[in-house]
C-alpha positions in Angstrom: 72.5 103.1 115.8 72.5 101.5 112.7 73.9 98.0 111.4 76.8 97.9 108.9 77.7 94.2 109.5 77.0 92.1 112.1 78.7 93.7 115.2 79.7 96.7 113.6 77.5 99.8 113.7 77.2 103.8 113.1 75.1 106.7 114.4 72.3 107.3 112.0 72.9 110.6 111.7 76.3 110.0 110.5 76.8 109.6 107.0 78.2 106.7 104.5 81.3 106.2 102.4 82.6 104.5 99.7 84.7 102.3 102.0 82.1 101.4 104.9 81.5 97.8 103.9 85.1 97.3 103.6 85.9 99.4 106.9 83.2 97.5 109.0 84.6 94.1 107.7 88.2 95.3 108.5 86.6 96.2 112.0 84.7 92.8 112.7 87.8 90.7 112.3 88.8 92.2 115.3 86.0 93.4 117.2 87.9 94.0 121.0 90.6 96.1 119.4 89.6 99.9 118.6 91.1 101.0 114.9 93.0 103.2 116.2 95.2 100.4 117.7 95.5 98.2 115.3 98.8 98.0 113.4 99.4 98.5 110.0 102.7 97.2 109.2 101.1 93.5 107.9 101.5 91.7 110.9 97.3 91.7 110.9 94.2 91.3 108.6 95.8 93.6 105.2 93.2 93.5 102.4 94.6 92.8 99.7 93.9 91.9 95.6 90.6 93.2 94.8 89.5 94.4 97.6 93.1 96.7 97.6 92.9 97.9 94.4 89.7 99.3 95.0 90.6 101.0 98.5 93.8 102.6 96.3 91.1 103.8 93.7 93.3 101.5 90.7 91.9 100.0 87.9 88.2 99.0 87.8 87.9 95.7 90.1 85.0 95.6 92.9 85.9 95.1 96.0 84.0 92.0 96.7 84.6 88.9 97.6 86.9 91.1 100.2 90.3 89.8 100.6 92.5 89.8 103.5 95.9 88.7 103.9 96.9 87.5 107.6 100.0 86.1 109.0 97.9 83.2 110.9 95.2 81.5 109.4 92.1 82.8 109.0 88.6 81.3 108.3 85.1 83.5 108.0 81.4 81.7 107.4 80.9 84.9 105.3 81.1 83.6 101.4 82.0 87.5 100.9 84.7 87.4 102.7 88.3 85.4 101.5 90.9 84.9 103.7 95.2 84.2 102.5 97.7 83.5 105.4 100.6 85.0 104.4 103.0 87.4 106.0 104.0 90.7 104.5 106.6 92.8 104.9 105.8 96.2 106.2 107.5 97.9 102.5 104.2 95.9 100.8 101.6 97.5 103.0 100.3 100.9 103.3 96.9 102.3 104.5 94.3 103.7 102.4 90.8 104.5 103.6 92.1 104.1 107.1 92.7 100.4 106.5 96.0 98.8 106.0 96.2 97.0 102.6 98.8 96.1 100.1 100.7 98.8 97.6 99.8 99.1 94.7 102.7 97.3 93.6 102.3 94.7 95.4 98.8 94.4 94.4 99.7 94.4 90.9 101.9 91.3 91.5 99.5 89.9 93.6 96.7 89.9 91.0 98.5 88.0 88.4 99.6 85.3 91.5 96.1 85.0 91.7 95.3 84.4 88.0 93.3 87.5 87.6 92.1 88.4 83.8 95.4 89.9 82.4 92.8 92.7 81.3 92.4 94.0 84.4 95.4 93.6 86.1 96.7 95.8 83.2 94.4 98.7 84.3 95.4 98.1 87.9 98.7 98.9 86.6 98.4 101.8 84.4 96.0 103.7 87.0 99.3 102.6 89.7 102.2 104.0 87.2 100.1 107.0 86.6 100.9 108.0 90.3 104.0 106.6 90.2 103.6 103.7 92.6 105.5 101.3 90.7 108.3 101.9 89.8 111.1 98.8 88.6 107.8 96.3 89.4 108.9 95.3 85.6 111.7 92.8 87.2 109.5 91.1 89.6 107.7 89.8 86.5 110.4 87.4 85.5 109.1 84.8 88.0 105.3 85.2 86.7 105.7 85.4 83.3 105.2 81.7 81.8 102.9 81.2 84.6 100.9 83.8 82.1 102.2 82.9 78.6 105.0 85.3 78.2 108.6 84.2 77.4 110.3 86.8 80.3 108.8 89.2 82.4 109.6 92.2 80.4 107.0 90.4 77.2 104.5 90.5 80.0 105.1 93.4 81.0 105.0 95.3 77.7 101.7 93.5 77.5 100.2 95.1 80.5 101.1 98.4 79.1 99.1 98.1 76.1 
């Protein structure tokens, strides 16, 4: 066996993935229950912001410091690991990489909550529109535009389209 993170391991003969730190994070915040078990409608750890975007393969964020969203508060001594108690409805959260994180849409609205350069929330969003993951996301803008500059939501909107 071989260490991932602390209390999560692999056969050495089994190979990597672009997800693993992720994954064996996801796995440690819960080590008694098997994956397989855990649910993935929000009402546990969800990743979310960065740490989303890059399980969904949007934009070009990294996906540390790894973000989690949890209904009940939530505290780590891992600096690489960020914790958000909040509780998301199961329409916001979907699984990629065999972990349950936010949709891309709600990602996208969740990254300029969290102040994140404009820049790259506006790749985050072109990547998600591309698929066609976000459909009417321009009206939830209203409430976070002059939080970013923009008169209305549809001015910061038109921004983030380039």
């Amino acid at each position: 066996l071989e260490p991932v993170r602390r209390g999560v391991y692999r056969v050495a003969a089994a190979p990597s993935f672009r997800g693993e730190d992720v994954y064996a994070t996801w796995l440690a915040l819960d080590p008694p229950t098997p994956a397989y078990e855990r649910p993935a409608d929000g009402t546990g750890p969800t990743a979310s912001l960065n740490t989303a975007a890059w399980l969904l393969g949007l934009g070009e964020l990294r996906p540390e410091p790894m973000a989690f969203s949890c209904p009940r508060r939530r505290q780590s001594r891992d600096t690489s690991v960020r914790f958000a108690r909040r509780e998301l409805s199961p329409s916001d959260v979907t699984v990629a990489g065999g972990i349950p994180c936010t949709t891309p849409r709600r990602t996208v609205l969740d990254l300029i909550d969290a102040g994140e350069d404009l820049g790259r929330v506006a790749a985050v969003l072109r990547d998600a529109e591309a698929r066609g993951t976000c459909a009417g996301i321009e009206g939830d803008m209203d409430a976070r535009a002059r939080g970013c500059g923009f008169p209305n939501g549809l001015a910061l909107y038109d921004y983030l389209r380039g």
